[in-house]
C-alpha positions as CSV (number, residue, x, y, z in Angstrom):
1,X,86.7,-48.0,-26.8
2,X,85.2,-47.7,-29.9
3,X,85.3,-44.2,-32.0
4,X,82.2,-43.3,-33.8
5,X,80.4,-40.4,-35.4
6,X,78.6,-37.8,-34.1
7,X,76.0,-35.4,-35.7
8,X,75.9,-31.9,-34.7
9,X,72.6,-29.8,-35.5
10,X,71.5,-26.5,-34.6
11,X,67.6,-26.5,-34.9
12,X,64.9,-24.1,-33.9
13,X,63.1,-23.9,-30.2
14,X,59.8,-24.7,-31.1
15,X,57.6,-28.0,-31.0
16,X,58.3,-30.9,-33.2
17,X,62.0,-29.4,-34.2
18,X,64.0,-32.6,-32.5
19,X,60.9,-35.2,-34.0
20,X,61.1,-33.8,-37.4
21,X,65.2,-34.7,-37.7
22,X,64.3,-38.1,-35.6
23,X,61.6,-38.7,-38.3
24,X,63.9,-38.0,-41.3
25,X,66.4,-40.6,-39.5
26,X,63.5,-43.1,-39.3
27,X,62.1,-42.6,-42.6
28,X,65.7,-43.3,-44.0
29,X,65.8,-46.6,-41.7
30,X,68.5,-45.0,-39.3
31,X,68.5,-46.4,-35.8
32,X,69.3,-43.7,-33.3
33,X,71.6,-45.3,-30.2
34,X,72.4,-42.0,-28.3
35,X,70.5,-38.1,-28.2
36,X,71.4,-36.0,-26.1
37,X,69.7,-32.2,-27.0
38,X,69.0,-28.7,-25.3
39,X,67.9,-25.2,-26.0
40,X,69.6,-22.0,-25.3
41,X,67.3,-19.1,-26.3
42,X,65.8,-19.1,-29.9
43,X,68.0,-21.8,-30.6
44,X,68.5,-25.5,-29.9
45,X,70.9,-27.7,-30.2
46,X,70.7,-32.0,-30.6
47,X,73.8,-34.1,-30.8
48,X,73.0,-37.4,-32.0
49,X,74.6,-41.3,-33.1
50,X,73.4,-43.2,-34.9
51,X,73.5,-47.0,-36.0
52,X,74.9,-46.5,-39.5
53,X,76.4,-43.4,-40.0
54,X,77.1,-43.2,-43.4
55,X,73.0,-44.0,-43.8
56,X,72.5,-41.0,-41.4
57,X,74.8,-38.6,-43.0
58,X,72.5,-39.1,-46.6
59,X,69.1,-38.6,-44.8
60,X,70.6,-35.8,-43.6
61,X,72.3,-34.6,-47.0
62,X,68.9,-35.4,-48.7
63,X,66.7,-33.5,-46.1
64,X,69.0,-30.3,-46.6
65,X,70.0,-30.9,-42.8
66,X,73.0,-28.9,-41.8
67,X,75.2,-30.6,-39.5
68,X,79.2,-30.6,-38.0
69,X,80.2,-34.2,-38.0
70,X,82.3,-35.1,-35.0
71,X,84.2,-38.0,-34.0
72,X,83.4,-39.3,-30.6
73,X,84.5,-42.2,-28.6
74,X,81.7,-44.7,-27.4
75,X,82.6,-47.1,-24.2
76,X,80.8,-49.5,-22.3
77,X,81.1,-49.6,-18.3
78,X,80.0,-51.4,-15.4
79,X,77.2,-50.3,-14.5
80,X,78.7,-49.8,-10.7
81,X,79.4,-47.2,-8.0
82,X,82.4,-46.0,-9.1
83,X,83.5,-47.6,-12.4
84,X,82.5,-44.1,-14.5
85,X,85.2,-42.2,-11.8
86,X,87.8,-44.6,-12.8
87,X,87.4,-44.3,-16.3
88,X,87.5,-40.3,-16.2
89,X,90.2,-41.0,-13.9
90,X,92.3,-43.1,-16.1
91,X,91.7,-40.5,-19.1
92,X,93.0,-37.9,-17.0
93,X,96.0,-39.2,-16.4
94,X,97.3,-39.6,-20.1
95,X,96.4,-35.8,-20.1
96,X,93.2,-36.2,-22.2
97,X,91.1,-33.0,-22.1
98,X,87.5,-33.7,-22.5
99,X,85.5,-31.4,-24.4
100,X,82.1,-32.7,-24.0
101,X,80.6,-36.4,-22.5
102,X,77.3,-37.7,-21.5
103,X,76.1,-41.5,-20.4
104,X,73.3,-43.6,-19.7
105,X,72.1,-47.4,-18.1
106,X,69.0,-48.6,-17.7
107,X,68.2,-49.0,-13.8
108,X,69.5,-52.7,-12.8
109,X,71.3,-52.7,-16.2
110,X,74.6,-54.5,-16.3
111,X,76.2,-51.9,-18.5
112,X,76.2,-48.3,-19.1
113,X,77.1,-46.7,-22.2
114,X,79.6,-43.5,-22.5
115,X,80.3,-41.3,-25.3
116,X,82.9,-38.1,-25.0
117,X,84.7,-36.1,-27.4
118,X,88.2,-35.0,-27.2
119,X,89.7,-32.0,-27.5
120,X,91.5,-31.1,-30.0
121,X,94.3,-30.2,-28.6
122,X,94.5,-33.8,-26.0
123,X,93.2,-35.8,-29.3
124,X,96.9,-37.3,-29.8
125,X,96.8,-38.6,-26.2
126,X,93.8,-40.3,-25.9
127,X,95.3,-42.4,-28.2
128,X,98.2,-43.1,-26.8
């Protein structure tokens, strides 16, 4: 497991909201590795990690982008039936309480790629 950061923005609904941070990031030479983003009314809102976070976090400061920095964990799996139960399973059991996770592969990929936050709260045991 390896922790990392995550960025946190709330952004209009409206056309071009998610390319116009994704430009900023690209302007600034940030490579984006995981986006996951959705809208709820009026609003939106795009979790993303990036490369080089301390790169992302000044693109961000520079384009006046507000953001809640998170850290997540990032893990890579088999890319099998099965192995992303175990995983959840194993975190279970040392009481970790997950407060958000998404994944990805590639179809016929050897590896898929995780990335979850912890809550609060279970933070102390996922480190255990």
């Amino acid at each position: 497991m390896a922790k990392t950061k995550q960025y946190s923005i709330t952004l209009d609904n409206k056309p071009g909201a998610v390319a116009g941070i994704v430009k900023t990031l690209g302007d600034a030479k940030v490579n984006v590795l995981a986006l996951l983003a959705w809208a709820e009314g009026p609003t939106g809102t795009l979790q993303l990690i990036t490369e080089e976070p301390r790169r992302a976090k000044k693109a961000l400061d520079d384009a006046r982008v507000s953001y809640r920095e998170q850290t997540t964990e990032q893990i890579e799996l088999a890319n099998t039936p099965g192995a992303l139960a175990k995983t959840l399973d194993r975190l279970a059991k040392k009481g970790v309480n997950l407060s958000h996770i998404y994944a990805t592969a590639t179809k016929g990929g050897k590896k898929a790629v995780v990335v979850y936050a912890v809550a609060t709260e279970a933070a102390k045991a996922a480190t255990a």
